[in-house]
N, C-alpha and C positions, 0 to 999 in steps of 0.2 A: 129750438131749431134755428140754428146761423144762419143767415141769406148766403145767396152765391155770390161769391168774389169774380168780379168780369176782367177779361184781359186791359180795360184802360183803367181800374182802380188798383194795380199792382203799387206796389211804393218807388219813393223816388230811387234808391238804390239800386231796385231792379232794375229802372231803366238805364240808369246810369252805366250799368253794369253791359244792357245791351246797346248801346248805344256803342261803347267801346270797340263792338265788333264792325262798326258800322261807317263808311266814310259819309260825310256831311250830303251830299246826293241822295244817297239810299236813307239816312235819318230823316229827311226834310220828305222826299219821296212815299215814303212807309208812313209815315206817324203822324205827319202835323196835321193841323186841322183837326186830329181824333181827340181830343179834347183841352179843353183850355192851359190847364196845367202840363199838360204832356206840351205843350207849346211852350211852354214857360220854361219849360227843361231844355228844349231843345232850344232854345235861344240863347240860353245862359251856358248851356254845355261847351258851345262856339268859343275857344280860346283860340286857337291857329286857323288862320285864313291863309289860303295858297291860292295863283291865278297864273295860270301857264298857258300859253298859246295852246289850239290844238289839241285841249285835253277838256273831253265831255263835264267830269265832275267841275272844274275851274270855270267852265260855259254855265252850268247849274247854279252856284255858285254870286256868280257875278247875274245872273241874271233874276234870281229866286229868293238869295239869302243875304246877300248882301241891303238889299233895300229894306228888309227886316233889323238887323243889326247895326245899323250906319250908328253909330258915337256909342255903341256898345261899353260897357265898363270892364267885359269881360274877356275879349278880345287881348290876348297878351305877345303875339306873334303872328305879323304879315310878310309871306315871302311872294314878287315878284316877279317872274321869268319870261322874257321873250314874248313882252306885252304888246311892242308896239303897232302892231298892226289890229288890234283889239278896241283902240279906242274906250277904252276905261276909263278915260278922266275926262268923260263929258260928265257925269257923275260923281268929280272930284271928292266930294264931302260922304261920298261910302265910306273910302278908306280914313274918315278920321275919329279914330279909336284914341280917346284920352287915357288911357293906359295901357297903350303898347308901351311893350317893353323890349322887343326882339324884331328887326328890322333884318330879311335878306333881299337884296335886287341883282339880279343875274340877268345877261343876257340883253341891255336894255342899250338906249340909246338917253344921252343925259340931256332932257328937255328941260323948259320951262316948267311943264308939269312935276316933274323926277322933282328936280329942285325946291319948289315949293314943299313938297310933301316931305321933303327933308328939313326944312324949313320951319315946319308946324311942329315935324317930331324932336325939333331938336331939344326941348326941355326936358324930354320924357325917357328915350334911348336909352339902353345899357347894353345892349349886344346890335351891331352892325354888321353885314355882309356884303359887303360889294364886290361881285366879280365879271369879268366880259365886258367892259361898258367899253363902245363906241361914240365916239365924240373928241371935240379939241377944245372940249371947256374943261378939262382937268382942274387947272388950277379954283373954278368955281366952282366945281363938285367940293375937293378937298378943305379950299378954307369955309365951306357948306360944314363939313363934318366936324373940323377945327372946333366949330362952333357950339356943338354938344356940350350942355353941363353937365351930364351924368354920364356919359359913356365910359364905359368900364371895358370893352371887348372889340376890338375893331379889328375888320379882316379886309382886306384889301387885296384881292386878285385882277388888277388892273391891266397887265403887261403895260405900262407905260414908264416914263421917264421920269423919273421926281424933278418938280420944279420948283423955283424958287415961289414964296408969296410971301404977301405983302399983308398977311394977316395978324395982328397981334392977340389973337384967341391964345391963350394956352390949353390943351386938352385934357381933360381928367383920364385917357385912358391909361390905363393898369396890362393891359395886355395888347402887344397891335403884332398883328401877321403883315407883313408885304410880302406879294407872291409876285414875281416878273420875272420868268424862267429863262425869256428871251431876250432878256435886256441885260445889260452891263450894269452894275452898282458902282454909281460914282461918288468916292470920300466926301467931294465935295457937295453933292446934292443932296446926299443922306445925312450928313450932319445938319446942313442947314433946317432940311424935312425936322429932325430927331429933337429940334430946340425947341419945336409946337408940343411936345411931348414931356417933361418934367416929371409927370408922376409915374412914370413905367415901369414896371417891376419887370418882365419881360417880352422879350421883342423875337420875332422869327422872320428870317429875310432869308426868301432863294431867289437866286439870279442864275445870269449866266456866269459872269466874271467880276470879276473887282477890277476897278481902277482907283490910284492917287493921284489924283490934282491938286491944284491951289487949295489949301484950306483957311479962312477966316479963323481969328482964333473963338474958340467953341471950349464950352466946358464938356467934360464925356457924362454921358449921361450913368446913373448907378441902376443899376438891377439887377434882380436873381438870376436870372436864367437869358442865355441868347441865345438860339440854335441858327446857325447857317449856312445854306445848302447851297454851292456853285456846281457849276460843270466842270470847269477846273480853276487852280488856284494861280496866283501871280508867279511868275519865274523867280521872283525872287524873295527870299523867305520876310526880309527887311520890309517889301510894298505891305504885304500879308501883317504883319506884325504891326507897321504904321496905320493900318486900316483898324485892328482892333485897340488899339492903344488911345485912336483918335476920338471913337465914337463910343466904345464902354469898357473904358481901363479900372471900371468899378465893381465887373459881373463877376459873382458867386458860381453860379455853372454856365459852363463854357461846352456847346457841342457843333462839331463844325464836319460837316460834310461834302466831301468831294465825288461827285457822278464818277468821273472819268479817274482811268487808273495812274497812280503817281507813277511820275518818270525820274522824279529828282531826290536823291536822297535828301537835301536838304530840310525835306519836311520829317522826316524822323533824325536830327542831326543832334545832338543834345546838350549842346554849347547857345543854339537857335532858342531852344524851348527855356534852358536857364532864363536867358535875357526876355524873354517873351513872360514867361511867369514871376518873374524882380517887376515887371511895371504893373502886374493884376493882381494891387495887392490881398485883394479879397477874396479871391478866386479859391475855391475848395473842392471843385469837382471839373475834370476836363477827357471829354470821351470824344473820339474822331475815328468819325466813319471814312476809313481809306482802304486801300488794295493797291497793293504795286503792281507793275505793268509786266510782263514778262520777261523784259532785260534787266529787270535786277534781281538782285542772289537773292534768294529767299532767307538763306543763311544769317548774311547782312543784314538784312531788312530788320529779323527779331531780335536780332543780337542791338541793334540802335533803342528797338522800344523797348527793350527789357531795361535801357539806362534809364529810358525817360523813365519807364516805369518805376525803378530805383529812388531816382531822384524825387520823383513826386510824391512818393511813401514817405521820403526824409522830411517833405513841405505838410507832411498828413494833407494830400492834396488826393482824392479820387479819381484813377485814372484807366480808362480803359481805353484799345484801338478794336475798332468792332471793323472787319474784314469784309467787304461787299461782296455780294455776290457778280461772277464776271456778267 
């Protein structure tokens, strides 16, 4: 006759399995302390840490589990949000998990504290998230990040101004977002930004606008892919063309999107896009998200893209216009 099986000698799978149903509150809440091992699971189970003002679990959390896990090995993703009134980093050495791999910070104010703890991860990092931040330390945030050996994935929703720095890090990232939906893109401060950047496969930048200014001379950088998203484009097709020619006259795909609805033929003209596609010479795929405005013939309109369209079958170049909705 077999003994009874008790609900704490289940196997580890099982709990694995329930634990999955379960946010970190309600696992730590329910289980710990009911037996050693069941401790040991639930300690090691902790890969993603989150701490969000205002929110019970991230209160649990910081107050319960975190003092458990502090240099944890297992620990692979800590995201940030709207800390600062929380006072987390009287405690600084919770958050130092020697194999984080996944860093987000939203919402925050860039302190002494912020900076540090970018500071320790910077050996470690391969995905970053920065969005929201409050503050006039930009430039020490950024050559903070510059400073990353292994960053692979950087996202950047700053709305701010790219600035010059005086950093000579080059950045291993492979893939960087800038998001400044409200700010102007200036040639000149995005190229000088895009020289920290060497290894970049590709790059996604939305703004408001594009501007051409003074540019230093700057090699363009090469990558697969560059999508980017204005509100509307420069008036004249030449700014637009010297903006892309300046910073990656190298990219394989090309997607470029306009919010607002075209006013100017010039962007389907097809004399414009020859001279634009002669300087990219690698370029093999080109899709643009536009929609004309209601003063022009819709007639006209497709009767232009059907050239580009023509034309870019002749360069075995992939091309589509995907038509926004109004």
């Amino acid at each position: 006759m077999t003994g009874k099986t008790i609900f704490e000698d289940l196997p580890p799978e099982v709990w694995l399995n329930i634990f999955a149903y379960l946010n970190s509150r309600e696992q730590f809440k329910g289980f710990f302390n009911l037996k050693l091992s069941i401790n040991s699971l639930l300690l090691d189970y902790i890969h993603h840490v989150k701490v969000k003002e205002n929110d019970e679990d991230s209160q649990y959390v910081l107050d319960h589990i975190l003092p458990r896990i502090s240099q944890s090995n297992y620990v692979s993703s800590l995201r940030l949000e709207s800390i600062h009134k929380m006072n987390i980093f009287q405690n600084i050495h919770f958050f130092y998990f020697p194999n984080l791999r996944s860093l987000t910070l939203c919402h925050l104010h860039i302190t002494n504290d912020i900076l540090n703890l970018l500071r320790y991860y910077s050996p470690y990092l391969e995905y970053l998230d920065v969005s929201s931040f409050v503050s006039n330390r930009w430039i020490q945030l950024l050559e903070s990040i510059l400073s990353f050996t292994k960053l692979q994935i950087c996202y950047l929703n700053l709305n701010m101004i790219l600035c010059r720095m005086k950093s000579l890090f080059q950045s291993p990232v492979k893939h960087l977002t800038l998001l400044s939906t409200s700010r102007t893109c200036s040639l000149k401060n995005i190229t000088t930004f895009l020289n920290h950047f060497h290894s970049l496969d590709s790059l996604h930048i939305e703004c408001s606008k594009i501007i051409n200014d003074e540019v230093m001379n700057t090699k363009p950088i090469s990558l697969s892919y560059f999508y980017l998203q204005v509100n509307s484009l420069p008036e004249l097709f030449t700014d637009f063309m010297l903006f892309l020619t300046t910073t990656i006259s190298r990219v394989e795909k090309l997607h470029i999107k306009c919010c607002q609805a075209i006013s100017n033929f010039v962007y389907v003209k097809i004399i414009y896009w020859i001279k634009l596609i002669d300087s990219l010479d690698n370029l093999n795929e080109l899709i643009l998200f536009f929609r004309p405005n209601n003063k022009i013939i819709e007639k006209t309109w497709n009767r232009r893209c059907n050239e580009i369209m023509a034309f870019t079958k002749i360069r075995n170049i992939t091309f589509r216009i995907v038509s926004l909705e109004k």
